[in-house]
Legacy VTK file of the C-alpha trace (Angstrom):
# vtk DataFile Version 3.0
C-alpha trace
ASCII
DATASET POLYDATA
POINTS 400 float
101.788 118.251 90.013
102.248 114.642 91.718
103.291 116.299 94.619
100.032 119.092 94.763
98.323 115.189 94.554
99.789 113.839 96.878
99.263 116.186 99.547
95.339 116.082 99.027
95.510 112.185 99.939
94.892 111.119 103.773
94.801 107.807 105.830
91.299 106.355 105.624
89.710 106.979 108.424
86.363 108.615 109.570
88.284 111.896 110.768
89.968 112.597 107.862
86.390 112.417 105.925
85.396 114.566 108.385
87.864 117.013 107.879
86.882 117.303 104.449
83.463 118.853 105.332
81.966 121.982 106.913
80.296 120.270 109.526
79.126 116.832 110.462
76.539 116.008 107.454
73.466 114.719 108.308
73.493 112.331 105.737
77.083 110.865 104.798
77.111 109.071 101.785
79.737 106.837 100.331
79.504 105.281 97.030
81.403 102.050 95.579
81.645 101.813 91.564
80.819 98.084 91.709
78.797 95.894 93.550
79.249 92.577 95.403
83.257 93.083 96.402
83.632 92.615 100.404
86.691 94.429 100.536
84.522 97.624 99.815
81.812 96.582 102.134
84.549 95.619 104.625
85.679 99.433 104.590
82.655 100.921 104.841
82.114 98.803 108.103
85.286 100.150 109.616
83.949 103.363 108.719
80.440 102.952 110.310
82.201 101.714 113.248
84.218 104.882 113.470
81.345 107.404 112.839
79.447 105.510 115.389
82.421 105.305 117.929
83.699 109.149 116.849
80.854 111.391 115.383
77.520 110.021 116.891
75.979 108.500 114.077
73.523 106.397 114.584
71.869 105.065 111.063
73.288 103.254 108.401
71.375 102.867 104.956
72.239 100.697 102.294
70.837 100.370 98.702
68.341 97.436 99.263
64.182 97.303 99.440
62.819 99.432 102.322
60.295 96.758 103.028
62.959 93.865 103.416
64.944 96.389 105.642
62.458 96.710 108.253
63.573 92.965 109.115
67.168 93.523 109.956
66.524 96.624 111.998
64.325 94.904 114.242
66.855 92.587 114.388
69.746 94.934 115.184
67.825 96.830 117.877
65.418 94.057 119.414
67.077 90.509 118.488
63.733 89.806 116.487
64.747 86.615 114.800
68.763 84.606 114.004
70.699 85.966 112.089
69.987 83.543 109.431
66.827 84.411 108.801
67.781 87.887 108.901
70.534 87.486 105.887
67.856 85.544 103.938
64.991 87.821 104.183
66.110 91.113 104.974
68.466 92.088 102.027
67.097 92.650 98.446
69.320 92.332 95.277
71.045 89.415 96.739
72.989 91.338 99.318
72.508 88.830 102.291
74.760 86.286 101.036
77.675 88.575 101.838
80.089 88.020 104.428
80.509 91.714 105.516
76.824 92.259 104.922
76.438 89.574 107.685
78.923 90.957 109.712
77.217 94.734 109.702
74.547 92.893 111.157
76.523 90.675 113.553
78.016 93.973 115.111
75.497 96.411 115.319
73.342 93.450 117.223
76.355 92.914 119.869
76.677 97.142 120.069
73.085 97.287 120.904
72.954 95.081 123.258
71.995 96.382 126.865
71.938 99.921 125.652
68.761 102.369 125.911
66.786 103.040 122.598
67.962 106.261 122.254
71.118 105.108 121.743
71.010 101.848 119.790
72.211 101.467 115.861
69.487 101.420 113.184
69.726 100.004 109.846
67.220 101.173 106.816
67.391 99.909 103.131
66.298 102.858 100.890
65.742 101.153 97.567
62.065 100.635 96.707
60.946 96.667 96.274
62.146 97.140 92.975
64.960 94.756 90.549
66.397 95.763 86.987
63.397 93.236 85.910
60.073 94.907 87.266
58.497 95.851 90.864
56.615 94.164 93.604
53.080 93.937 94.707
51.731 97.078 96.634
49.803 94.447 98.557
52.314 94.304 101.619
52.868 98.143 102.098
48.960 98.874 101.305
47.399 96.340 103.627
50.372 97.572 106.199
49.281 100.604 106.298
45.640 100.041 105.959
45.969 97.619 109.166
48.110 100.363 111.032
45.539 102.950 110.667
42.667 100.538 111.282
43.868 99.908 114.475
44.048 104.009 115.754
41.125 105.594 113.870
37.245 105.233 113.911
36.304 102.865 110.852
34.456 105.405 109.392
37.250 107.111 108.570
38.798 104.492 106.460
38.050 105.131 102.719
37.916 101.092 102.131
38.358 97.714 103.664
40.939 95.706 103.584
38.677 93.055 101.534
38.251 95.700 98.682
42.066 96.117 99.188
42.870 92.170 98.427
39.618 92.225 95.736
41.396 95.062 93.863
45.133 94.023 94.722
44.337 90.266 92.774
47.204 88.061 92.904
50.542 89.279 93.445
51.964 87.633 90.057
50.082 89.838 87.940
52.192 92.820 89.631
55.333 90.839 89.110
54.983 89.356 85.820
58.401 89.649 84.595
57.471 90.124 81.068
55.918 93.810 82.076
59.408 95.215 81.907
60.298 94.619 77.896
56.185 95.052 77.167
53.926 97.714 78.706
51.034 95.536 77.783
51.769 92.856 79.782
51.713 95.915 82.693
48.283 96.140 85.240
49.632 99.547 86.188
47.009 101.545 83.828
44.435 98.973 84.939
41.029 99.911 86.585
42.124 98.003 89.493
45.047 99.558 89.813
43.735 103.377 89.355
41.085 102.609 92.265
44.096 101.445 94.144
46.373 104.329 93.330
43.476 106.786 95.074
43.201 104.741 98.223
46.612 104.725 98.808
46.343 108.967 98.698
43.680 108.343 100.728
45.191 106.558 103.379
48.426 108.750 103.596
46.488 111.438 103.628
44.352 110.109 106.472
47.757 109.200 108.201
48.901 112.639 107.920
45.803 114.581 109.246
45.215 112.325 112.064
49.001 112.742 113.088
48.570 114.461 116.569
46.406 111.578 117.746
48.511 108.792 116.353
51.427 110.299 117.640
49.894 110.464 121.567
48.233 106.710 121.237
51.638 104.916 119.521
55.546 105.422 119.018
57.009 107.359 117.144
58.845 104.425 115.586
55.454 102.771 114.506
54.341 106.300 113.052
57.512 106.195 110.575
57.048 102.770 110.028
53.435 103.545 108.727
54.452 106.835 106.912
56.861 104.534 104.933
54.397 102.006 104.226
52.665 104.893 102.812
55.552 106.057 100.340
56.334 102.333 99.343
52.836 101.840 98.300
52.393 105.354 96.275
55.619 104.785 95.204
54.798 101.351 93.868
51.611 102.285 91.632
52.950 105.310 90.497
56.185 102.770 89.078
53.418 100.181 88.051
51.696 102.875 86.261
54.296 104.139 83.766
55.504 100.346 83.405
52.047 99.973 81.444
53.817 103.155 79.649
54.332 103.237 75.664
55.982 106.298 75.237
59.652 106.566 74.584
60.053 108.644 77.649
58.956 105.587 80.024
62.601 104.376 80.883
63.655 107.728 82.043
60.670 108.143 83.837
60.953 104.390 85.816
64.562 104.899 86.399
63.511 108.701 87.499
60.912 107.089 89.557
63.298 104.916 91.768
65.163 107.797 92.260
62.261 109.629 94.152
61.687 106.372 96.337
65.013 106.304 97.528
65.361 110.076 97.886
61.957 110.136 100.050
63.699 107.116 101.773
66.970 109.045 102.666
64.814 112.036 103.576
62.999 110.380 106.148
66.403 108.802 107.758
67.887 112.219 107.717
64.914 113.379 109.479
65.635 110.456 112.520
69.446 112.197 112.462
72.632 111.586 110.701
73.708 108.404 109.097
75.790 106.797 106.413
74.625 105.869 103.625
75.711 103.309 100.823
74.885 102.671 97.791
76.462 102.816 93.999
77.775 106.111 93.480
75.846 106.579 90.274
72.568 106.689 92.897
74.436 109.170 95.562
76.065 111.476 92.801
75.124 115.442 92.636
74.802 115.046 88.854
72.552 113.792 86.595
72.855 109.496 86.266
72.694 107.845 82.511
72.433 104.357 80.866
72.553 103.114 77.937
69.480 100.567 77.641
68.135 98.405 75.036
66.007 101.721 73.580
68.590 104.156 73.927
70.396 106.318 76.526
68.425 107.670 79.253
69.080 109.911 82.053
67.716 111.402 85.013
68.778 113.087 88.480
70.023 110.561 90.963
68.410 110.128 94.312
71.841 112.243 96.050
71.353 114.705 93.580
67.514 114.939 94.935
68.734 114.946 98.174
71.490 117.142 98.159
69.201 119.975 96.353
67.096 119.810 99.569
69.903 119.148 101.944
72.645 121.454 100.801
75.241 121.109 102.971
73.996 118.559 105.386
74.164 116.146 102.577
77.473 114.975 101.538
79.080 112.499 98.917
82.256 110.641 98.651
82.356 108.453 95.656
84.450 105.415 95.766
87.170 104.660 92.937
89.444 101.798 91.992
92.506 100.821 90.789
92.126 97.092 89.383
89.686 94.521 89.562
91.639 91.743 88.081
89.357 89.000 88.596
86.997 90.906 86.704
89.553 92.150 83.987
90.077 95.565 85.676
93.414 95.818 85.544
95.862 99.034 86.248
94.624 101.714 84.955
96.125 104.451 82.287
98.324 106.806 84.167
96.708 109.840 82.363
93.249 108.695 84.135
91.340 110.398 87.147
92.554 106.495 88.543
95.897 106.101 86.790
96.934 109.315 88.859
95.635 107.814 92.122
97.120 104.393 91.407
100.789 106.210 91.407
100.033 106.988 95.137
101.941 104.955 97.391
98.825 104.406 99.639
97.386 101.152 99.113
94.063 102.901 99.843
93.285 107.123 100.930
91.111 109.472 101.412
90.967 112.005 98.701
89.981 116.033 98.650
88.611 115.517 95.124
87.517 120.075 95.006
91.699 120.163 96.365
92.630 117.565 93.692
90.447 119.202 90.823
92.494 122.556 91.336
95.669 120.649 91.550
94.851 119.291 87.905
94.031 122.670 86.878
93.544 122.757 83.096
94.844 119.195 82.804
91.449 117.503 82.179
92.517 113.711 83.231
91.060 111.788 80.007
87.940 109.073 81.078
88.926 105.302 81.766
87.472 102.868 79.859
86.150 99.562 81.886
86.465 96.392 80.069
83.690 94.936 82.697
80.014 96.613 82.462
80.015 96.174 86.100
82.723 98.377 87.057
81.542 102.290 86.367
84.530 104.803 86.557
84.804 108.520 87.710
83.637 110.940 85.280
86.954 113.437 85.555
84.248 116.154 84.622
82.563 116.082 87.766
85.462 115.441 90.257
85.068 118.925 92.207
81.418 117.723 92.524
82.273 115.136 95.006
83.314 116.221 98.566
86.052 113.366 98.435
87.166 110.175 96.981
88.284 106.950 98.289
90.558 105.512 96.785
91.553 101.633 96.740
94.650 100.181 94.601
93.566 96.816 94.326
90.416 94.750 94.716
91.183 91.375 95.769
88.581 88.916 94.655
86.002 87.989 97.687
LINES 1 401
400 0 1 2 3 4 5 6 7 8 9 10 11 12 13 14 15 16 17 18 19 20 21 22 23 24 25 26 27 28 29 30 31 32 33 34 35 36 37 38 39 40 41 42 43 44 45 46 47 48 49 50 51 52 53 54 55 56 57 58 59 60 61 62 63 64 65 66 67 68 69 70 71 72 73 74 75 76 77 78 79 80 81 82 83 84 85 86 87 88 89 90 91 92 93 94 95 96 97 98 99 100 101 102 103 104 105 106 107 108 109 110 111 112 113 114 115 116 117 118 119 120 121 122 123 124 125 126 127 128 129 130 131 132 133 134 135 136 137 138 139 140 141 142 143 144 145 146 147 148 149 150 151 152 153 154 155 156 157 158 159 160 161 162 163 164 165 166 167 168 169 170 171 172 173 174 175 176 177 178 179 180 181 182 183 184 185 186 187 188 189 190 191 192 193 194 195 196 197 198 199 200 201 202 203 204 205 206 207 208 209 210 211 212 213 214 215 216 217 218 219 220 221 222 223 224 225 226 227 228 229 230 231 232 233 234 235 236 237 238 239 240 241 242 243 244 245 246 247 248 249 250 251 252 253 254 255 256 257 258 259 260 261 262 263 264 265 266 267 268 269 270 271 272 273 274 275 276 277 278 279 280 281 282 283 284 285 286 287 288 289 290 291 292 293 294 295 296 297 298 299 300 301 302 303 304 305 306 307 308 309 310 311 312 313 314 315 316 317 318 319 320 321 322 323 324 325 326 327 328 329 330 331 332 333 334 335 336 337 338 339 340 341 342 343 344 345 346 347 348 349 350 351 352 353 354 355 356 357 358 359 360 361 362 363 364 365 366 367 368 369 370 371 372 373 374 375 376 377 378 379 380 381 382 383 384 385 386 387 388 389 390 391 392 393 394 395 396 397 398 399
C-alpha cells in the first residue's frame, strides 16, 4: 500500500495540479485548514504565479469582504493608492497584516505594470462584510449602487432618493451592534426600516438589470460588475440582517447558510470574468456539506464550493490543503493510521496529492479521523477524500 501512495504524490507545482483535472477549471480553488500561517499563503503565491505565467489565469480571490476588495484591485491594476493603505483597508478579517498577503499585492502591481487591461491581474475578496460577531451596514453598497444608477438613468426611474436611503439606513452602529449576534432582539433586521430597505434594494437591482443594454453602451463593463455587486452585497446584507433579528432555532444554520450564498454569488460572478484561483478555508470550498459546533448546537449547511460546484460541474475544482504539524500551535505529528499520518511518511517535505487515486489505493482501509488539539486547525474528513480533486500536502508548518 505505501508504495500505491506514493506514486499518487507529485512535486508541487501548477502542472502537476493541472494534470489532475479534465481541463483547465474555470474556477481553481485551493483550501488551507488554518488560517494566518504565511508558509501556506507563501505557496499559494508561487502557485498564482505559475497559473498566471503557465495556464492564463488571470483572477485571484481570497476569503475577505467584497467591498474591502474593490480597494486592492484598483490598486493592482491602476496604482490607486500605496501599498500601505492598501494592506490597511483592503483586507477584512485581519488579513492585511500578512507578509505574503502584502507581497500578493506587491507582485501583481509590478506584473501589471505597462501591460493592456485585457491582460492585467485582478484580485476580488468573495466574503460578504461579514465577522464571526455580526454584519455591516448596507449603507455603503446601497448608496453605491443607488449613486451608480443615478448617474445613467432618468430620475424617474429611481424608486427613492438617496435621502430616504440615509433616513431609513439611520446610523451605521445600529447595524453593527455587536450584541445582535448572541440576541435577535438587539437585531434591526425585522425592523420597518429595514423591510422598506430590503424592497429598494430589489428595486434597484432590478432596475440595474432591465436597463442593462443602455448601461452597458454609456459605461464599462468593469463599472457594470462593480454595480451588479453592490447590488448582491446590499441584498445580501438585509437578507443576513433579517434572520439575525431571527428566534428560531434554525437561525444559525440559516446565517452561516446565508454567507455561503454571498460568497457563492461572489465566485460566480469571477468565474463569469474567466478563470481564477481561489482561496479560502477548505471548509468554505468543500463539495460537501460544512458543520460547527456553536454555542446552541451543531449546525450545518452546504458550503459556498459545494454551491458552486453544483452549478459549475467540472469547471469548478477543489484541492483542499492538509498538514502534518503545527507545533507552535500544538499540532504535532500526526497518528500514522490518519488520512495525515500516511502523508507525513512521504519523503516529500510538501506534494501534490491525487486524493480519487489515493482513496482507491486505501481501498477498504478507512484511514481513522485525526483529532486537533488546536480549534484552529480543522483536519481532512477521510470520508470525503475522493471528493476532493487533490490534496496538498505540507509536513511541517513553521511558525510565521
Amino acid at each position: 500500500m505505501a508504495t500505491d501512495i506514493k506514486d499518487t504524490a507529485h512535486a508541487v507545482e501548477a502542472a502537476a495540479v493541472m494534470r489532475l483535472l479534465p481541463a483547465r477549471p474555470r474556477l481553481l480553488a485551493l483550501g488551507e485548514p488554518t488560517h494566518g500561517e504565511d508558509t501556506l499563503l507563501d505557496l499559494r503565491n508561487e502557485l498564482f504565479r505559475q497559473l498566471v505565467e503557465q495556464e492564463g489565469y488571470r483572477t485571484i480571490a481570497i476569503e475577505s469582504d467584497c467591498m474591502m476588495g474593490l480597494v486592492v484591485d484598483d490598486h493592482v491594476t491602476s496604482g490607486t493608492g500605496t501599498l500601505d493603505e492598501v494592506m490597511e483597508q483592503g483586507f477584512s478579517h485581519g488579513w492585511g497584516t500578512s507578509a505574503a498577503n502584502r507581497e500578493l499585492v506587491r507582485w501583481m502591481r509590478a506584473y501589471n505594470d505597462g501591460r493592456p487591461a485585457s491582460e492585467r491581474l485582478r484580485f476580488a475578496g468573495f466574503d460578504g462584510p461579514l465577522e464571526i460577531t455580526g454584519a455591516a451596514s448596507p449603507r455603503q453598497a446601497l448608496t453605491a449602487l443607488h449613486g451608480y444608477l443615478a448617474a445613467r438613468v432618468d430620475a424617474d426611474l429611481l424608486p427613492c432618493t438617496v435621502e430616504i436611503l440615509d433616513h431609513l439606513l439611520g446610523t451605521d452602529d445600529r447595524w453593527t451592534n455587536p450584541a445582535a449576534m448572541m440576541d435577535p432582539a438587539q437585531s434591526v433586521g425585522q425592523s420597518a426600516e429595514a423591510g422598506q430597505l430590503r424592497l429598494l434594494a430589489d428595486d434597484l437591482v432590478a432596475l440595474l438589470d432591465v436597463q442593462t443594454p443602455h448601461l452597458l453602451a454609456v459605461n464599462s463593463r468593469d463599472d457594470w460588475d462593480r454595480a451588479r455587486l453592490y447590488g448582491r452585497t446590499a441584498t445580501g446584507l438585509l437578507r443576513y440582517h433579517y434572520w439575525m433579528a431571527d428566534t428560531s432555532p434554525a437561525r444559525m444554520t440559516r446565517l452561516c447558510a446565508l454567507r455561503a450564498l454571498m460568497m457563492a454569488h461572489n465566485l460566480l460572478a469571477t468565474a463569469a470574468r474567466g478563470p481564477a484561483l481561489v482561496y479560502a478555508h477548505n471548509s468554505h470550498l468543500q463539495r460537501e456539506k460544512s458543520t460547527m459546533q456553536m454555542w446552541q448546537g451543531p449546525v450545518e449547511w452546504w458550503s459556498a464550493g459545494a454551491l458552486v460546484s453544483a452549478q459549475l460541474g467540472e469547471e469548478y475544482a477543489f484541492v483542499a490543503t492538509a498538514l502534518g504539524t503545527i507545533r507552535h500551535q500544538g499540532v504535532d505529528t500526526p497518528p500514522p493510521d490518519t488520512v495525515e499520518g500516511l502523508l507525513y511518511a512521504l519523503p516529500e517535505d510538501r506534494c501534490v496529492i491525487d486524493a480519487p487515486q489515493l482513496a482507491t489505493a486505501l481501498g477498504d482501509t478507512r484511514p481513522a479521523p485525526r483529532v486537533s488539539p488546536w480549534f484552529g486547525y480543522s483536519p481532512l474528513d477521510p470520508a470525503h477524500l475522493a471528493d476532493n480533486d487533490g490534496i496538498v500536502f505540507v509536513k511541517d508548518v513553521p511558525k510565521s
